[in-house]
C-alpha positions in Angstrom: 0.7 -30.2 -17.8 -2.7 -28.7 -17.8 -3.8 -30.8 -20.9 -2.6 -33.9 -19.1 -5.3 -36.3 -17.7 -3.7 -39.9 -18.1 0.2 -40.6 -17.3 1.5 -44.3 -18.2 4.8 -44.8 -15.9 7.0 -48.0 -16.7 8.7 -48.5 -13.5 13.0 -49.0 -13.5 15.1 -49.1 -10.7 16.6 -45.7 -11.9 14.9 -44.1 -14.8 11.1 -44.3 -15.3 9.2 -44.0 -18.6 6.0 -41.7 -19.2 3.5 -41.6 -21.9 0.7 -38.8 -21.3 -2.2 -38.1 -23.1 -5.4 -35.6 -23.0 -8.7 -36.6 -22.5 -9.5 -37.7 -26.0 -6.4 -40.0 -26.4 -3.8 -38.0 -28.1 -0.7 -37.9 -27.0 0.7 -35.2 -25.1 4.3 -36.4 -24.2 6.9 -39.2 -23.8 9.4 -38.8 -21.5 12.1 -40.3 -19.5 12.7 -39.2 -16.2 15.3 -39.8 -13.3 13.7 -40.3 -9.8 14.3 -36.5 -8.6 12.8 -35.4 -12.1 9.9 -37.7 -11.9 9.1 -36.6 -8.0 8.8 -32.6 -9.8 6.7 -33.6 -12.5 4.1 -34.9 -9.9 4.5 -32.3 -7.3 1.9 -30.2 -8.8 -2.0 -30.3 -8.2 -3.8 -31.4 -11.2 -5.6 -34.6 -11.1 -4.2 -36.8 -13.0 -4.9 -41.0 -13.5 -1.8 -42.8 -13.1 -1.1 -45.9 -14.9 1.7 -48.2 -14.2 3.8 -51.3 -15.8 6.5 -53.1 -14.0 8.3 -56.5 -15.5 7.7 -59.8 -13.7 10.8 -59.7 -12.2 10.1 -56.7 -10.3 8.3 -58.5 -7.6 
């Protein structure tokens, strides 16, 4: 994830979406990710901007 320097997440209840890209837009990866996976993928030290998307009804 070195190349990484903007995640989108789309917040679910069990799964969550990601869409990272580089720092001139392109993309780097899409995944989805269960909640242990997604806690790994972030548990490393790079900065990275976040981004995140959750439906209306997730209030």
């Amino acid at each position: 994830m070195n190349e990484v320097t903007l995640i989108g997440i789309d917040l679910g209840k069990h799964v969550f979406h990601l869409h990272a890209q580089h720092t001139k837009g392109h993309d780097v990866f899409r995944k989805r990710l269960a909640r242990l996976q997604f806690l790994s993928l972030f548990s490393n030290p790079n900065r990275i901007t976040v981004v995140m998307e959750a439906c209306a009804g997730s209030h």
